[in-house]
C-alpha positions in Angstrom: 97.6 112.2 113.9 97.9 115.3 111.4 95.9 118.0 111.6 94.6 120.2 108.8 97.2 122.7 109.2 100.0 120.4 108.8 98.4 118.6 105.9 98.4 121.9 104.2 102.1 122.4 105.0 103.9 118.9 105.3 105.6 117.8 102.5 106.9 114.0 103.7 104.4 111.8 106.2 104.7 108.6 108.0 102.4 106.1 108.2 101.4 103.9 111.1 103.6 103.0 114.0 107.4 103.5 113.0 109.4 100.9 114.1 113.6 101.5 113.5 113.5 98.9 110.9 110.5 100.0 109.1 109.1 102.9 108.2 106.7 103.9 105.3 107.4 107.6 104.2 105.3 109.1 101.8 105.8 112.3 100.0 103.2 115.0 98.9 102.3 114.5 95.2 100.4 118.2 95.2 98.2 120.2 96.4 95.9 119.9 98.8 92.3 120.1 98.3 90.2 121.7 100.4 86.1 122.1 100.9 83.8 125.5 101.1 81.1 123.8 102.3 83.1 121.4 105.1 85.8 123.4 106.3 87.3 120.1 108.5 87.3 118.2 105.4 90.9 117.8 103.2 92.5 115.4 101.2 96.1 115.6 100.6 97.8 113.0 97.4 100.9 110.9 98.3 102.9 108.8 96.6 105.5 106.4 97.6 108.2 105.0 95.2 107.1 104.9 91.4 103.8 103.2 91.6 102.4 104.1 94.9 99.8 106.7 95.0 97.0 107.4 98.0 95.2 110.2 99.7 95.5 111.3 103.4 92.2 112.8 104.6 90.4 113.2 107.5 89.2 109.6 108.1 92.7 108.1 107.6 94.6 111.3 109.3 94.8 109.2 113.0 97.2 106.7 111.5 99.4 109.6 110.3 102.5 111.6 111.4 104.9 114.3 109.7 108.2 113.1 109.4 108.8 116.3 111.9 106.4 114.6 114.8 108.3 111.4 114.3 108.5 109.2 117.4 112.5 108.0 116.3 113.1 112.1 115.3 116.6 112.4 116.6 116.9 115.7 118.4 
């Protein structure tokens, strides 16, 4: 899970569980929006490869990682 701190700093995330084999990195694609009026509430655009493009936000941050939190990180 990412928190709003590290989705305003992160540039690369993983998502789900990352397995040795397989794991989806996506990049940062911009800046990331912020709210006034709901201060918990961000949204962050990724992109992986040439034609993949999401958002990370808060509903969708619990299936998240930075590539700096990763489980396989090799110290």
């Amino acid at each position: 899970m990412i928190t709003k701190a590290q989705a305003l700093s992160a540039k690369e995330f993983h998502f789900g569980t990352c397995t040795p084999e397989r794991t989806e990195t996506w990049r940062r694609n911009g800046t990331t929006k912020t709210w006034v009026r709901y201060p918990s509430r961000f949204a962050v655009p990724v992109k992986r490869g040439l034609y993949q493009h999401g958002t990370i936000d808060q509903i969708n941050a619990s299936q998240v990682h930075t590539a700096e939190d990763c489980p396989l990180k090799k110290d």
